[in-house]
N, C-alpha and C positions, 0 to 999 in steps of 0.2 A: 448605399449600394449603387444608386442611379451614377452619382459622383465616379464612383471605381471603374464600372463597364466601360465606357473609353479609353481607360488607363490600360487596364491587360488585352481588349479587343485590340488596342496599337501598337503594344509589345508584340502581340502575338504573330502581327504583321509584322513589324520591324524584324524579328529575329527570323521569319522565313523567307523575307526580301533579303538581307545581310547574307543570307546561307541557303545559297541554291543549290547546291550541290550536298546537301547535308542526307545522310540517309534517312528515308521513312522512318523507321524505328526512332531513331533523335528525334523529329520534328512529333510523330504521333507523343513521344512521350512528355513535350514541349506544351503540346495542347492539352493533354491530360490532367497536368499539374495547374495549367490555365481556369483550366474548364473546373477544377475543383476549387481554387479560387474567387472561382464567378460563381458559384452555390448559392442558394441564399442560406442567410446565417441561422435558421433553423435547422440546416440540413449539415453545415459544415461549420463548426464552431471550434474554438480552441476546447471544449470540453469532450471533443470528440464525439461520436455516434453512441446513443443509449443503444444499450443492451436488447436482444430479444429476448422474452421470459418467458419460462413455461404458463398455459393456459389457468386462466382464476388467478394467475399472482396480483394483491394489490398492494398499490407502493405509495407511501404518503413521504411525500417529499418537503424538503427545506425547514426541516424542523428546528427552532433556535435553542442553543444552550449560553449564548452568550450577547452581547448585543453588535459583535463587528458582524457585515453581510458574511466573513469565512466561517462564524461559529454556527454550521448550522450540519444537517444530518440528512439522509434518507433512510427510512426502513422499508424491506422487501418482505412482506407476508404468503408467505405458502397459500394457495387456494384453500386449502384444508387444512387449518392448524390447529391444534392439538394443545390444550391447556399442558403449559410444564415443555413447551420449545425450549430446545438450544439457540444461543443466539451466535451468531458467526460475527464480529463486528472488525471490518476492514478499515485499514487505512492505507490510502495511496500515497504513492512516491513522486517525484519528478525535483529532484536533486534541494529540495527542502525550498524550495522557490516558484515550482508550477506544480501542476496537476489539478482534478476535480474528482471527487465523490462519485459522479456521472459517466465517468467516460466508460466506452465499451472494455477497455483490458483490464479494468479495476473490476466491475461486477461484471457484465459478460458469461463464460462459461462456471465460476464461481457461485455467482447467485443460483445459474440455474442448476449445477447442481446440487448444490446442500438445501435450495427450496424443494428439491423432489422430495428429498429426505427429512422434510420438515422443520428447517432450520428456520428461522428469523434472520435474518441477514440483514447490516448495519453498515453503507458506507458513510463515512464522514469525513468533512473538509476541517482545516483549520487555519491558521493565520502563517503566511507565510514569509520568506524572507525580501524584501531588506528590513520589514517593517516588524519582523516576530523572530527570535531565532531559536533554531532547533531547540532550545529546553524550554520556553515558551511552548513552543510547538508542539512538546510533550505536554504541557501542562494543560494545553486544550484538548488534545485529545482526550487525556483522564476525564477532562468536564467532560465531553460530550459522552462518553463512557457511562458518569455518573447519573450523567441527563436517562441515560437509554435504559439502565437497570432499574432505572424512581419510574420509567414510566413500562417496563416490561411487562406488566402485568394488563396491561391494558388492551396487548397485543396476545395475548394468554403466551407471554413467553416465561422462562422460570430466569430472573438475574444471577443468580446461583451458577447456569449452565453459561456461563459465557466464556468463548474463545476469540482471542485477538489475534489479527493478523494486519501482516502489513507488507510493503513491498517497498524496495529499495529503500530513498530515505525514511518510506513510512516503515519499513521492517526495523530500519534502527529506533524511528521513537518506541514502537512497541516491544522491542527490544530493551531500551531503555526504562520501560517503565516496568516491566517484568523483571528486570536485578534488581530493583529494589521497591517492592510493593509498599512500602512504610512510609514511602520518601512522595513523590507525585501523586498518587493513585490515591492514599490514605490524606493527603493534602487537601482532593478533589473529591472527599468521603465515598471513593468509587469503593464499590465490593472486590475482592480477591476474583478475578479468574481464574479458571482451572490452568490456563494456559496458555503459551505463545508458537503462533508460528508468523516464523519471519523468511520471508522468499528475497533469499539473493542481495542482504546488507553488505555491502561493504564499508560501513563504521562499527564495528562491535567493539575495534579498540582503536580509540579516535589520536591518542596521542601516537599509536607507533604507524598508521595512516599519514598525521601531517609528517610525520618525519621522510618521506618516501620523497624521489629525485623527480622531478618533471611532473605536481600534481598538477591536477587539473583546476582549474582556477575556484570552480563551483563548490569544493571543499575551503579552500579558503575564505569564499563569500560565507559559507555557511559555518564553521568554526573560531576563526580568525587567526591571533597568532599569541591569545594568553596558554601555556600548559595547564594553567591552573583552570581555566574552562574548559579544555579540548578533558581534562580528568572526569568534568561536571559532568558531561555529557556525555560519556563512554560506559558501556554496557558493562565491557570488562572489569572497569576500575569500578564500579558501580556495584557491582555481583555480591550480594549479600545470600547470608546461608539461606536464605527463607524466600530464596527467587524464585518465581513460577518455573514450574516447568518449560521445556522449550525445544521447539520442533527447527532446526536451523537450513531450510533446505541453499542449497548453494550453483551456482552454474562453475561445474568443473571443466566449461572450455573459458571464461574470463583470467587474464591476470594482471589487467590493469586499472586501477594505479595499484593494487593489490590480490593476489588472488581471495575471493569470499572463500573457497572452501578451507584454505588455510589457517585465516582467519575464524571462521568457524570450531575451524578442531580446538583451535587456542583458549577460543571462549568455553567451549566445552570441556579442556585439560581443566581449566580452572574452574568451574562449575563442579569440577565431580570431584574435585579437592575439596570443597565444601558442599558435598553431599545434595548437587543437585541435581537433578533428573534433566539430564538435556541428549539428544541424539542430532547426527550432522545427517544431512541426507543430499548427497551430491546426485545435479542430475546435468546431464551433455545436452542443455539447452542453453542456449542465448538467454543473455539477462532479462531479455523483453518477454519471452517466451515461457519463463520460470511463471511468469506473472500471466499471460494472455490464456497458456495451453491447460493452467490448473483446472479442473474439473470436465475437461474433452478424456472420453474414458483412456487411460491408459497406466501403466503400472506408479505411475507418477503421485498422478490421483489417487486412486487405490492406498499409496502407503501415508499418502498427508490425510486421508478418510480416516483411515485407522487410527492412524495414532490421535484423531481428534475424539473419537469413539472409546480408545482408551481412557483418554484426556475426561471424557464425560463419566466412565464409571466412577471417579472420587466425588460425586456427587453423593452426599449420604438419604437415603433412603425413609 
């Protein structure tokens, strides 16, 4: 860090010696972005800011399901929990290439609120791309799935009551792993979850995605350019009678490089061709926001609560 402080304290000169005439507002915002650069790296991390948690939560971190440093896990425990918890078990997005377990818009208002309500909450990292690709990336996740159910009990959670979720790339692997529970899941001896929600995928059907004019390169890095793997890995082509249920919600202001709710519907036409329980739930949020604002009270929250609450009564008794 010693090393960097020169480097942006010089810049910061340079670009306000260059530009004397520049408006307060440009140079304040100039310094800003500075100044969060010069942080130290406890405080400003590529993992972004943890979370605030409601009072009593404890959280046991970095738990391994595999031997690479990505195969590893956090669990967020309610102050007061309840033998026979649901478990909420997320997985983050960031184009199947970054993101962490840690960062504030992954657990954030999430954790805190299905911790009021008793939940277990599970984020997990996994191996990511150049080095893993997305059906690898599904296959860790099931591990660390499998990890969390073998060790549930230990947390007085019940592996029975588990719900997946996930956002963006991570909505398509839990996506992916929920059409066809026989296939990855049963691979990775994970138990059946009652269910999926996925916030704002735009891969549910990966071959009619790559075929689309001006993609963005980040789908390429991450599918490539066989059909016959863009099928492997696609939810839709994927969709067996016996897919979990699935809560699809979508940002109905995106439509690029495809619209999600559209997609959405599609996976859902065919879902309910083979008799499976899936509902789309479009909401007029930014794709960052599907993921940040979930669990800030508002009708948003309220109907992905429910339908998980649904999702729990198939629990037999």
């Amino acid at each position: 860090m010693s090393q960097r402080l020169p480097l942006f304290v010089g810049l910061l000169a340079l670009c306000m010696l260059a530009t004397p005439s520049a408006p307060l507002p440009a140079q304040q915002r100039l310094r800003e972005r500075i100044q969060q650069r010069l942080q130290p790296q406890s405080e400003n991390t590529g993992r972004g800011e943890r979370a605030s948690l409601p009072p009593g939560v404890r959280v046991e971190r970095e738990i391994a399901y595999g031997p690479d440093p990505r195969q590893r896990y956090d669990v967020y425990l309610p102050g007061h929990a309840r033998p026979g918890a649901p478990i909420l078990f997320m997985v983050h997005g960031g184009g199947w290439r970054r993101g962490d377990k840690g960062m504030r818009y992954v657990v954030g208002n999430k954790a805190a609120y299905w911790l009021q309500r008793g939940f277990v909450f599970v984020s997990a990292n996994y191996r990511m791309e150049p080095d893993a690709d997305p059906l690898v990336q599904a296959g860790d996740v099931a591990a660390a799935l499998a990890s969390v159910q073998r060790r549930a009990r230990q947390w007085h959670a019940d592996p029975a009551k588990t719900i997946l979720m996930g956002h963006s790339a991570g909505a398509h692997l839990v996506a992916l792993l929920g059409s066809d529970p026989t296939g990855l899941l049963r691979q990775a001896s994970a138990d059946r979850p009652l269910g999926v929600v996925a916030l704002d995928s735009g891969a549910l059907d990966v071959p009619a995605l790559m075929s689309q004019p001006r993609l963005p390169q980040l789908y390429r890095d991450a599918f490539g350019s066989d059909p016959a793997y863009w099928r492997s890995v696609s939810p839709q082509q994927q969709l067996e009678r016996d897919a979990l249920p699935m809560l699809l919600v979508c940002s109905s202001d995106r439509r690029f490089p495809t619209s999600p709710c559209a997609e959405a519907r599609g996976f859902a036409a065919r879902a309910a061709a083979l008799s499976v329980p899936m509902r789309v739930l479009p909401e007029a949020l930014e794709h960052g926001e599907i993921n940040d604002q979930l669990g800030q009270p508002s009708a948003y929250t309220d109907a992905v609560s429910a339908w998980i609450q649904r999702a729990l009564m198939q629990v037999r008794r």
